[in-house]
C-alpha positions in Angstrom: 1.2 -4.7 -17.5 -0.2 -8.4 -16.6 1.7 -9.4 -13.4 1.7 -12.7 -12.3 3.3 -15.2 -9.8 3.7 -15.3 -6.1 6.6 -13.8 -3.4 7.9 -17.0 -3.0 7.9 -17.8 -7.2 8.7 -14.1 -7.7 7.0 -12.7 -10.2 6.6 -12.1 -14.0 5.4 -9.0 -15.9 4.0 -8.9 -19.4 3.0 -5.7 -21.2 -0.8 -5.6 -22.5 0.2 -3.0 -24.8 3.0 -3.1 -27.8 6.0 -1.0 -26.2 5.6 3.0 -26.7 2.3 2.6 -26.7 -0.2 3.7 -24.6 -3.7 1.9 -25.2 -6.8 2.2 -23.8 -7.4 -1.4 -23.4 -4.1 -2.6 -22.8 -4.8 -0.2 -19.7 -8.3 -1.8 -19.1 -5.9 -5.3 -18.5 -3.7 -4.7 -16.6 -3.5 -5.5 -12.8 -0.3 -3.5 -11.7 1.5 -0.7 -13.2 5.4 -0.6 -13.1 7.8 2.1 -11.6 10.4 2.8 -13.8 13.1 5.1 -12.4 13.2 8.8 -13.7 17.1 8.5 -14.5 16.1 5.1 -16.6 16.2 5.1 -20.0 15.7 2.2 -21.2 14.3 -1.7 -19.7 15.1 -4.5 -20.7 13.9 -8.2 -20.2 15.2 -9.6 -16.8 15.5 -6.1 -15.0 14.0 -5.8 -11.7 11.3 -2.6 -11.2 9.0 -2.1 -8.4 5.4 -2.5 -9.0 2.1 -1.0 -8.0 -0.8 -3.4 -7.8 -3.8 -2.7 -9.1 -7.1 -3.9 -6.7 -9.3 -6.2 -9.2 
């Protein structure tokens, strides 16, 4: 994922791959990676996951 913004903005993710998919270069984008809870089935616009940043 693409995340962007600032703590006092809060941020925004955007996927850099269609959903379900897992693509090398969508992979090759991104600059975090988001934790999604093992008991979590589905997310959906506007829920809040933690996030891993990615160093540059």
């Amino acid at each position: 994922m693409h995340l962007s913004g600032s703590p006092a903005r809060g941020y925004r993710a955007e996927p850099t791959s269609p959903p379900g998919t897992v693509r090398l270069y969508g992979l090759s984008e991104a600059n975090a990676i988001a934790v999604v809870p093992e008991d979590t089935s589905t997310v959906v616009a506007g829920d809040t996951l933690h996030c891993l940043l990615l160093d540059a």
